[in-house]
Backbone as JSON, one array per atom type, in Angstrom:
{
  "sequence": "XXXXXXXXXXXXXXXXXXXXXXXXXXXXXXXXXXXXXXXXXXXXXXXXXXXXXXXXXXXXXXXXXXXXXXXXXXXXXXXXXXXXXXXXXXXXXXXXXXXXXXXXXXXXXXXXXXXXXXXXXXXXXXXXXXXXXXXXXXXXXXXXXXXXXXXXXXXXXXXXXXXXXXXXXX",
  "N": [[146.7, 82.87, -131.47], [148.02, 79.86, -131.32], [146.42, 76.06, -130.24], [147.87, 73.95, -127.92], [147.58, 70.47, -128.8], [146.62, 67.21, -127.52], [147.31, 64.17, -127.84], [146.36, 60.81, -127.57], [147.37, 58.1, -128.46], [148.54, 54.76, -129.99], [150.28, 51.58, -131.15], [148.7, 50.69, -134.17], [146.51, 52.61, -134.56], [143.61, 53.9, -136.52], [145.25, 54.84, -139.76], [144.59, 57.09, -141.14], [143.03, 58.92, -139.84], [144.08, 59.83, -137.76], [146.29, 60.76, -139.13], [145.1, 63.04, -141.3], [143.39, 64.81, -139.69], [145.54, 66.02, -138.02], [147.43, 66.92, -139.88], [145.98, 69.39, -140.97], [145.47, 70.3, -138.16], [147.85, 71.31, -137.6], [148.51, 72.63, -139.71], [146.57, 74.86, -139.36], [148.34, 76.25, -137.24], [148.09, 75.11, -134.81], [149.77, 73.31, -132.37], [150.61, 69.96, -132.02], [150.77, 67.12, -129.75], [152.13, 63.92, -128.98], [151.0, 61.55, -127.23], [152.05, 58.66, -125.22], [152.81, 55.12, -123.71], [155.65, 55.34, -123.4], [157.82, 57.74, -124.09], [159.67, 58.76, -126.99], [159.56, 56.61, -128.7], [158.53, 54.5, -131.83], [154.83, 54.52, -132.96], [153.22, 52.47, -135.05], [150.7, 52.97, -137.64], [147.48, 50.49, -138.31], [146.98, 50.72, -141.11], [149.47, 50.28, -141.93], [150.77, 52.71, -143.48], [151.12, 55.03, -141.81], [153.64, 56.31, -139.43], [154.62, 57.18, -136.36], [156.17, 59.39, -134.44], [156.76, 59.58, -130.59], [156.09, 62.17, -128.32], [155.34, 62.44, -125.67], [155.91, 60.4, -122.5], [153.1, 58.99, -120.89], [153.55, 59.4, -118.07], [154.67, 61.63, -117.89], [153.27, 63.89, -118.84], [150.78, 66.42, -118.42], [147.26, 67.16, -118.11], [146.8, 69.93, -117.59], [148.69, 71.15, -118.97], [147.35, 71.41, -121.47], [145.54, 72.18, -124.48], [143.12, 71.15, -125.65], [142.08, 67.74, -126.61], [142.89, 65.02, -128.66], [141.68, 61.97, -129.88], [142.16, 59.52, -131.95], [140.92, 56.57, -133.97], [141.16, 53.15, -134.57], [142.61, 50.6, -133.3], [144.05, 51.71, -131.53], [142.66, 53.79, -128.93], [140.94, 51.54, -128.0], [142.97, 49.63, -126.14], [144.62, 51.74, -124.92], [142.42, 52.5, -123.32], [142.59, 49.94, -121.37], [144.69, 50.76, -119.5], [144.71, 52.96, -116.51], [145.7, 55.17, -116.79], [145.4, 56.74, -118.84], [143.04, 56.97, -118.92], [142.33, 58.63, -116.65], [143.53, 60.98, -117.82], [142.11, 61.47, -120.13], [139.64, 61.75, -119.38], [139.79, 64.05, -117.19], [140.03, 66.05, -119.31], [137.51, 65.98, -120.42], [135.69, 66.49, -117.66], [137.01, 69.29, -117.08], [135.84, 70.43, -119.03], [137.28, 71.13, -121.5], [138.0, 71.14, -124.88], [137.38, 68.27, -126.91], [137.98, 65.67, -129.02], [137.02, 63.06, -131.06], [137.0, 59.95, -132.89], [136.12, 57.57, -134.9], [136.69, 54.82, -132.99], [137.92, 56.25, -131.35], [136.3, 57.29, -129.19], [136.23, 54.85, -127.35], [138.04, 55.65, -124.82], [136.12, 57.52, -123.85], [134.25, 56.32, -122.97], [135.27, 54.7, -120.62], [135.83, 56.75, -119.47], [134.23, 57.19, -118.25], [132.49, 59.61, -119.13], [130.69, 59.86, -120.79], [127.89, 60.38, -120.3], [124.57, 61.51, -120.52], [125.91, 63.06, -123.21], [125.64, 63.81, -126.65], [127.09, 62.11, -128.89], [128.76, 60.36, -131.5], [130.13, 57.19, -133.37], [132.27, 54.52, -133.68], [130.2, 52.12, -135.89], [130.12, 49.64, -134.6], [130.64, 49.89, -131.63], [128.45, 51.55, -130.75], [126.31, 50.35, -129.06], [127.64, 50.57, -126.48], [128.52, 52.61, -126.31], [125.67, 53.96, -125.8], [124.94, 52.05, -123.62], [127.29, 53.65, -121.81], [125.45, 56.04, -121.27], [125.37, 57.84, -123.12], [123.77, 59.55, -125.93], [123.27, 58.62, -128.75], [124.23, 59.31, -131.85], [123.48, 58.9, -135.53], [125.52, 60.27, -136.97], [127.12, 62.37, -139.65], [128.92, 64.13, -137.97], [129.07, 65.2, -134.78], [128.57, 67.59, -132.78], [128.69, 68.58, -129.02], [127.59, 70.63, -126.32], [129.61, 72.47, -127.04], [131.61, 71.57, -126.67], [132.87, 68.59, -126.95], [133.58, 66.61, -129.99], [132.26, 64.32, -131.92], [132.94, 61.69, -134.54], [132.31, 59.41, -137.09], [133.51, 57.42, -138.47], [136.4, 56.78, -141.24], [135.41, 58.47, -143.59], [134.3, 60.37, -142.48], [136.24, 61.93, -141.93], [136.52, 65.13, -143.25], [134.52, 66.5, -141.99], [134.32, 65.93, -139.34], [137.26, 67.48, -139.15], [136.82, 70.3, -140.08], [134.79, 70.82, -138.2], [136.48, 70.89, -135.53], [138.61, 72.63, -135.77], [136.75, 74.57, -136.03], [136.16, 74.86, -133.29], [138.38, 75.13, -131.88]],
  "CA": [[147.79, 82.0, -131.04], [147.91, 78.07, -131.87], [146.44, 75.86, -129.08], [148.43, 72.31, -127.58], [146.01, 69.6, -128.79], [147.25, 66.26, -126.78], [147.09, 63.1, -128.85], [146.98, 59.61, -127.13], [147.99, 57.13, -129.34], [149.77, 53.64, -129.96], [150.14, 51.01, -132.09], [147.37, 50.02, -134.75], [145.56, 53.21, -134.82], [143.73, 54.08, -138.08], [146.41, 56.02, -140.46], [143.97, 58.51, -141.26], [142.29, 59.3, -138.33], [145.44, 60.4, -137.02], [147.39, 61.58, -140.47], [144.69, 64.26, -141.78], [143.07, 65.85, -138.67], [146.93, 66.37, -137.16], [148.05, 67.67, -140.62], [145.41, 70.07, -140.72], [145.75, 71.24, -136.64], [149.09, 71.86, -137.44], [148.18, 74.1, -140.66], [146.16, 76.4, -138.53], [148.28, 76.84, -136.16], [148.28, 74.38, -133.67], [150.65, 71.92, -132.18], [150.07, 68.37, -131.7], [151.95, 66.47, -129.35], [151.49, 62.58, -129.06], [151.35, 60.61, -125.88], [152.07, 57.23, -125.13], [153.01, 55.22, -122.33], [156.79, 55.77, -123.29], [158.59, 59.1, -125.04], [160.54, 58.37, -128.0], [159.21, 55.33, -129.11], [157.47, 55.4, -132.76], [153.81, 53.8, -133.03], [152.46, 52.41, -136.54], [148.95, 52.71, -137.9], [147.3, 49.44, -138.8], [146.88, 49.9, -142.58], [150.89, 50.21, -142.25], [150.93, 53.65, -144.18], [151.42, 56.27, -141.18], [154.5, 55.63, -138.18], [154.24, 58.71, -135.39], [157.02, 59.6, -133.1], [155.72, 59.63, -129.56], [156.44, 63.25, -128.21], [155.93, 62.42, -124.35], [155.29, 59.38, -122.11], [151.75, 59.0, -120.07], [153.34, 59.87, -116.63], [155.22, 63.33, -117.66], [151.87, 64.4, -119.47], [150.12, 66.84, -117.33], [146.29, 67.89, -118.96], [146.8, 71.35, -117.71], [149.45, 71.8, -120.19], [147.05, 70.69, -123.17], [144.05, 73.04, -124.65], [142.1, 70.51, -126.07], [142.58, 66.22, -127.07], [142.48, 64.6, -129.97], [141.68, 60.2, -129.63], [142.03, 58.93, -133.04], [140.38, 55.24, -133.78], [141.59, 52.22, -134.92], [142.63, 50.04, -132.09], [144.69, 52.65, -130.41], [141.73, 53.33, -128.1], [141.1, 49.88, -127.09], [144.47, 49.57, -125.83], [145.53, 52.18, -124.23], [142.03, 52.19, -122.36], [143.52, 49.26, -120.07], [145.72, 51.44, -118.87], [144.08, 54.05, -115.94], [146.68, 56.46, -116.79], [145.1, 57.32, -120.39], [140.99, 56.9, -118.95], [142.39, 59.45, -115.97], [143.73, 61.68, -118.83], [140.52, 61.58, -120.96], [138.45, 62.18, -118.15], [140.09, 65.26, -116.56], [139.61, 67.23, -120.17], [135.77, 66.41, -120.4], [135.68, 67.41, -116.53], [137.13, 70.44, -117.24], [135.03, 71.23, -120.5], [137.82, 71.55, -122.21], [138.01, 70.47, -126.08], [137.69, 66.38, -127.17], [137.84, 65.2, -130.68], [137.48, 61.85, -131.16], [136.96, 59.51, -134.33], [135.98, 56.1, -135.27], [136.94, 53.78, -131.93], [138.15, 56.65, -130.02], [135.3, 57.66, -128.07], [135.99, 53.81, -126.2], [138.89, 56.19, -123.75], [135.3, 58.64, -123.05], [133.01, 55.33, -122.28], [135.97, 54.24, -119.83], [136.3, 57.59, -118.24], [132.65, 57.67, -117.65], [131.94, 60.82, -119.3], [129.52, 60.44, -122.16], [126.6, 60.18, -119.46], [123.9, 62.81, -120.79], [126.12, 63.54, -124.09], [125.06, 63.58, -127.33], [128.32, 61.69, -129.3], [128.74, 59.41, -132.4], [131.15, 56.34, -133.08], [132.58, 53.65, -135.42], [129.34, 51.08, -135.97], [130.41, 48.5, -133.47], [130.66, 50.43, -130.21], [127.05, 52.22, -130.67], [125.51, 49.7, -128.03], [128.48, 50.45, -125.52], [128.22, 54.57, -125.86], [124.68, 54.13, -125.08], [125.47, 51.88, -121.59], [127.55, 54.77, -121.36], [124.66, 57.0, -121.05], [125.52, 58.9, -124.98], [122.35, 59.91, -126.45], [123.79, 58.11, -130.21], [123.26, 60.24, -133.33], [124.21, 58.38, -136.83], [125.49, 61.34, -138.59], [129.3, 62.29, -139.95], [129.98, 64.55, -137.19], [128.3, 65.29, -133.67], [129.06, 68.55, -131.19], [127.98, 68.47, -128.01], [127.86, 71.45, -125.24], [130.54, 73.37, -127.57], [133.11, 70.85, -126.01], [132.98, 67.47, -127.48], [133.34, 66.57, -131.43], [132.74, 62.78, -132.38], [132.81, 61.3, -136.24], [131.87, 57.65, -137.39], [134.65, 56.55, -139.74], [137.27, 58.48, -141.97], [134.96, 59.26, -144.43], [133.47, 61.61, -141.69], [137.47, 63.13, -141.62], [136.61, 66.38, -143.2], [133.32, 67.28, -141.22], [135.31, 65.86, -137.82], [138.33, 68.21, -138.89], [136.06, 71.29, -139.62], [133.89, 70.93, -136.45], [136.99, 70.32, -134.44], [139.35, 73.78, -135.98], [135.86, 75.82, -135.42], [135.94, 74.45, -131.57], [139.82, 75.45, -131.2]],
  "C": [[147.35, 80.54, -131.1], [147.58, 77.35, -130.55], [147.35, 74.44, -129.09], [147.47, 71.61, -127.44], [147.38, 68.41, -128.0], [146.64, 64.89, -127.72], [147.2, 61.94, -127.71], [146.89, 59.12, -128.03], [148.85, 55.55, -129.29], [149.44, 52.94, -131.07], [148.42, 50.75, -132.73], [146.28, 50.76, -134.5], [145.19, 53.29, -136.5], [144.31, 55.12, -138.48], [145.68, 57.04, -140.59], [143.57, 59.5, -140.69], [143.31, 60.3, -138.14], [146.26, 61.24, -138.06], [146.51, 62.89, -140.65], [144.53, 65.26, -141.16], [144.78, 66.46, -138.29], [147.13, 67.39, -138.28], [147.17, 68.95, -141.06], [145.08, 70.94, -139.52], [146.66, 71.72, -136.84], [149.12, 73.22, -138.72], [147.62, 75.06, -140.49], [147.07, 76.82, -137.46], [148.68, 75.93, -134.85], [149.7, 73.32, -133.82], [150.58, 70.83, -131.55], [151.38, 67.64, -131.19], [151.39, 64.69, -129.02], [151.79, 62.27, -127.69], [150.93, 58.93, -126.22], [152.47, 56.59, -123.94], [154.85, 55.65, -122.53], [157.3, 56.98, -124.34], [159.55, 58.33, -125.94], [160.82, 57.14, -128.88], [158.15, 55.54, -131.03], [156.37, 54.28, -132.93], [153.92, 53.68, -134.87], [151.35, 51.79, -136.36], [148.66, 50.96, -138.46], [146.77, 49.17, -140.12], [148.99, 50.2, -142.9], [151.37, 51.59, -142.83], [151.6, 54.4, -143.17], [152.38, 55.35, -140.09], [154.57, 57.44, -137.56], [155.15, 58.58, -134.6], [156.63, 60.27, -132.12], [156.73, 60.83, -128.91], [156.4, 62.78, -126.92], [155.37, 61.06, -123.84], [154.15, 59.57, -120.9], [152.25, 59.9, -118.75], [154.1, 61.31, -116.83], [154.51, 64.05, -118.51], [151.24, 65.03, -118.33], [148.69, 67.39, -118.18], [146.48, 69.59, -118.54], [147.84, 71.83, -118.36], [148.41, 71.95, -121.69], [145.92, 71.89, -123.47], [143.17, 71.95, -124.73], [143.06, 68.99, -126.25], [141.79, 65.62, -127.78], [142.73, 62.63, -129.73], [141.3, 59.89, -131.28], [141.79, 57.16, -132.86], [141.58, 54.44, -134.21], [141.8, 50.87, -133.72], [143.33, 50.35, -130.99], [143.55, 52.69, -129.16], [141.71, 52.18, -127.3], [142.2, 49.46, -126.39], [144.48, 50.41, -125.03], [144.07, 52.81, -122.62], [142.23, 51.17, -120.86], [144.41, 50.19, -119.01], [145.07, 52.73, -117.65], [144.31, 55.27, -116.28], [145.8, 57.8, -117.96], [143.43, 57.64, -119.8], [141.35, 58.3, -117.77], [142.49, 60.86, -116.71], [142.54, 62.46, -119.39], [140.04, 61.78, -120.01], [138.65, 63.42, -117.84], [140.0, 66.62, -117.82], [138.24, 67.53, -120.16], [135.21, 66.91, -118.61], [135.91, 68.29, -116.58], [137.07, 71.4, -118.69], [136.07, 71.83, -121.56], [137.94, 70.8, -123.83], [138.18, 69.22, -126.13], [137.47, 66.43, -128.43], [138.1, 63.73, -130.43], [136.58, 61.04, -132.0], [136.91, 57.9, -134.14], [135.39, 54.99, -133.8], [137.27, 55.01, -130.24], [137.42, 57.03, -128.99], [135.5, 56.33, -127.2], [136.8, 54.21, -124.66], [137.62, 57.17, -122.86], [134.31, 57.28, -122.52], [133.79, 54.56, -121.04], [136.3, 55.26, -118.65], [135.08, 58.11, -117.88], [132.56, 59.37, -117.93], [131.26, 61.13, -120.39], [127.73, 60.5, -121.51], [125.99, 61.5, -119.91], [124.77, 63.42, -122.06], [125.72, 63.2, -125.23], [126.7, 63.52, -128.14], [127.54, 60.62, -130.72], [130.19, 58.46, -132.59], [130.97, 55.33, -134.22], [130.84, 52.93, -134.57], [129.21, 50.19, -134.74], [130.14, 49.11, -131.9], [129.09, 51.59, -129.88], [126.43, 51.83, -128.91], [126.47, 50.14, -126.67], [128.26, 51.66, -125.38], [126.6, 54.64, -125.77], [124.77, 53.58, -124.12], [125.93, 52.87, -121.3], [126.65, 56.36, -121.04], [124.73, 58.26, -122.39], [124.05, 58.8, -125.69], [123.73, 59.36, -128.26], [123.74, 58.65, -131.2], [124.28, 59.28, -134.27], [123.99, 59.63, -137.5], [127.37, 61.63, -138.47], [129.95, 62.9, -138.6], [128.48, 65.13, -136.26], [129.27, 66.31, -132.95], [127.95, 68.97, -130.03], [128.21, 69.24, -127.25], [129.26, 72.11, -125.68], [131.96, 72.72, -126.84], [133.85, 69.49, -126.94], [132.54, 67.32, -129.11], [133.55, 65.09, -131.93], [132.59, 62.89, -133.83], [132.51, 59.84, -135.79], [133.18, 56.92, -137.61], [135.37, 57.78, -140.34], [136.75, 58.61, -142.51], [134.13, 60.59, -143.56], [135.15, 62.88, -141.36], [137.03, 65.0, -142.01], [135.64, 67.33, -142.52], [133.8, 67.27, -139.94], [136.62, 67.18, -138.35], [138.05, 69.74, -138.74], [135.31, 71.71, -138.6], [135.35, 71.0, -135.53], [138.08, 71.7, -134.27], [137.94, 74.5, -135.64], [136.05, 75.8, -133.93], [137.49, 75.28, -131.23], [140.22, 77.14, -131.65]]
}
């Protein structure tokens, strides 16, 4: 049976991030629902290519609906970290060991919900120095799993090793 991956999302994520992994969860099986802070609103990626219609808004999101969550990069992340709603979110899956995927930028929602302390994660270039403050043991490689829970990547060229690590996990 297909699990409910939980997407946060908003404007000026990267198109890919978000376009391949999804269209591949959804070809096994799964169903991907997006969150944002409002329902029915549609985000666009920041190379302009991908636009996503936002399935529910932050406060009628509950994680015990979700199996697993998927944080695609770009500057989605950065963003919607401000917000408690989204770092409370992210937090309460890696508390309850349940599936994370996250790509490029998105690991900045796991260094906000204080939960890469003691994990072994990877991330775009830039945010290296910040997921180690966060206590992330760093690996430079395409794709990182950690305690059969957590699945980081670098960049999209790490998409198809992040999408395979992330359908074995689900």
């Amino acid at each position: 049976m297909g699990k409910k991956i939980a997407v946060l999302i908003t404007d000026l994520f990267e198109d890919v991030e978000f376009t391949e992994p999804a269209k591949a969860f959804e070809e096994a099986g799964h169903s991907v629902i997006t969150i944002e802070r409002d329902s029915g609103k549609t985000v666009k990626g920041k190379q302009g290519n991908a636009t996503v219609p936002i399935d529910q808004g932050i406060d009628e999101a509950d994680p015990k609906d979700f199996d697993a969550l998927f944080l695609p990069g770009g500057f989605s992340p950065d963003q919607l970290r401000a917000d408690k709603r989204f770092v409370q979110f992210t937090k309460t899956f890696m508390d309850d060991m349940k599936p994370v995927f996250a790509i490029c930028h998105g690991p900045q929602l796991l260094i906000s919900a204080k939960s890469l302390e003691g994990r072994q994660a990877t991330g775009y270039t830039s945010i290296k120095v910040d997921m180690e403050y966060a206590g992330a043991q760093y690996k430079d490689q395409e794709v990182v799993v950690c305690s059969n829970q957590l699945v980081t990547s670098r960049n999209p060229d790490d998409i198809p090793a992040f999408i395979k690590e992330s359908l074995h996990l689900l």
